[in-house]
C-alpha positions in Angstrom: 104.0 128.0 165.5 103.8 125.4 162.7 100.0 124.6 161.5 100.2 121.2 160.0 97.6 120.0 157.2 99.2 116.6 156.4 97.4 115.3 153.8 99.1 112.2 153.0 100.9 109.1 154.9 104.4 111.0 155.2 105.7 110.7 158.7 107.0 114.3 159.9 108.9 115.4 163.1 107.1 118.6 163.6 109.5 119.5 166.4 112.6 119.9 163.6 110.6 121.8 161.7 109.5 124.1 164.4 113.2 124.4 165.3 113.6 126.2 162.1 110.2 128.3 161.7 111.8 129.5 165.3 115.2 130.7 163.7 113.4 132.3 161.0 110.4 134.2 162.4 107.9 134.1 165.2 105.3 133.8 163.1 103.1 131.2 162.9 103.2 129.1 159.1 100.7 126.9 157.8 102.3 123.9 156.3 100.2 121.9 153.9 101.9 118.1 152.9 99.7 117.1 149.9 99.6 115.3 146.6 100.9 116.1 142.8 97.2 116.3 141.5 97.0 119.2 144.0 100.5 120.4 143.8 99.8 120.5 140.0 96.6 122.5 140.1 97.8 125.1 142.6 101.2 125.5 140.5 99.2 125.9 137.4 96.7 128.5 139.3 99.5 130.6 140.7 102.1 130.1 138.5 101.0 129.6 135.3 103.1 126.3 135.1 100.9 123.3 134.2 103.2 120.4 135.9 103.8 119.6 139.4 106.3 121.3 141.4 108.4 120.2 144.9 106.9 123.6 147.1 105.3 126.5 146.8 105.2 129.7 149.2 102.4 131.8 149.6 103.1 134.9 151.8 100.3 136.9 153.8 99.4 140.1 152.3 99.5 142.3 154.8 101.6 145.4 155.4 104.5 144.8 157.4 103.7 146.4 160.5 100.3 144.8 160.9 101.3 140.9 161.0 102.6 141.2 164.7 99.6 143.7 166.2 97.1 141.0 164.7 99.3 138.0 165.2 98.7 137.1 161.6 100.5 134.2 160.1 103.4 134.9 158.1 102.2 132.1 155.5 101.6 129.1 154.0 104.4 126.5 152.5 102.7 123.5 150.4 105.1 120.6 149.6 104.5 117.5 147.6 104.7 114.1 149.1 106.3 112.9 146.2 109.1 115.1 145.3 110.0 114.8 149.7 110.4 110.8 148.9 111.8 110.5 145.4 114.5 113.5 146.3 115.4 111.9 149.5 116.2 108.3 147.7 118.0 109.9 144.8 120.5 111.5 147.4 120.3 109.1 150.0 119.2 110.9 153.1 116.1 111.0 155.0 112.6 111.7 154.6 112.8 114.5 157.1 116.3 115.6 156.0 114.5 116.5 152.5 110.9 117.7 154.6 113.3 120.2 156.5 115.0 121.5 152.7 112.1 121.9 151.5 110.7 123.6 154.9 113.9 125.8 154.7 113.3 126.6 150.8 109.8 127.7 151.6 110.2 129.4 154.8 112.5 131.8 152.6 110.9 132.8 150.2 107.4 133.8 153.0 110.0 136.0 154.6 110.5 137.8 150.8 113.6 135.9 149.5 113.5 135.1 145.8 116.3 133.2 144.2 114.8 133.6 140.5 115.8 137.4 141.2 118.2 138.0 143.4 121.9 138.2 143.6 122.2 134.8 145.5 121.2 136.5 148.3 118.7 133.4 149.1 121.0 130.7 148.0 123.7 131.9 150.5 120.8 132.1 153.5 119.9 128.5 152.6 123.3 127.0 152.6 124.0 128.9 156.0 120.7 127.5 157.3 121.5 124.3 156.1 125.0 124.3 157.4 123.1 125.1 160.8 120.9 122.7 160.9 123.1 120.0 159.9 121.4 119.1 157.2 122.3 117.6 153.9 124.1 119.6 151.4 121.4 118.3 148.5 119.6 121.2 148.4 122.4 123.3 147.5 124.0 121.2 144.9 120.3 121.1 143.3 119.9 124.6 143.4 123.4 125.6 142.0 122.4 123.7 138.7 119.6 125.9 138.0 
């Protein structure tokens, strides 16, 4: 379900991950780990925004009805290595804790979520994923300051 492209050193429990994709579609994802330099020039491609960035989502464009008769993949979520280790010692958790927040985060937004407009629509999906999941609350403390 989960297509990994691991392009750094980061240790990842694939299996966790796939527990989540599985909740949230039965789709298969392409998950790229990479570097800022990378991170940096795709953010500044699609985005506009020349700095780095911790993911980005890029959904299939396909209509709707299409993905499952082709078995096309619902995406691809690209996270940096950096922002998974420096977030995870700033609020003391684990590498994977903050891989999986980030997983969530992206997995999200391929499924159309987007908390930039929405009524907090995707905030309240996170924290319920989270909550789920067990994982650390981090991710919604973060994402309450915005």
């Amino acid at each position: 379900m989960i297509d990994l492209d691991n392009q750094t050193t980061l240790a990842v429990d694939i299996e966790a991950l796939e527990k989540i994709a599985q909740t949230l579609s039965t789709q298969e994802v392409e998950l790229i780990i990479t570097d800022d330099a990378t991170m940096q020039e795709l953010n500044a491609e699609h985005r506009g925004k020349d700095s780095t960035t911790d993911v980005l989502s890029f959904p299939i464009e396909a209509p709707f009805t299409e993905q499952p008769i082709f078995g096309m993949p619902l995406g691809s979520i690209i996270i940096a290595e950096s922002f998974v280790k420096e977030k995870a010692a700033d609020f003391g958790h684990t590498i994977q804790d903050e891989l999986s927040l980030l997983f969530i985060h992206g997995m999200l937004h391929l499924l159309g979520f987007d908390h930039e407009n929405d009524d907090g629509e995707m905030r309240a999906r996170e924290k319920e994923l989270i909550e789920q999941f067990d994982l650390p609350k981090s991710l919604i403390v973060r994402t309450e300051e915005y």
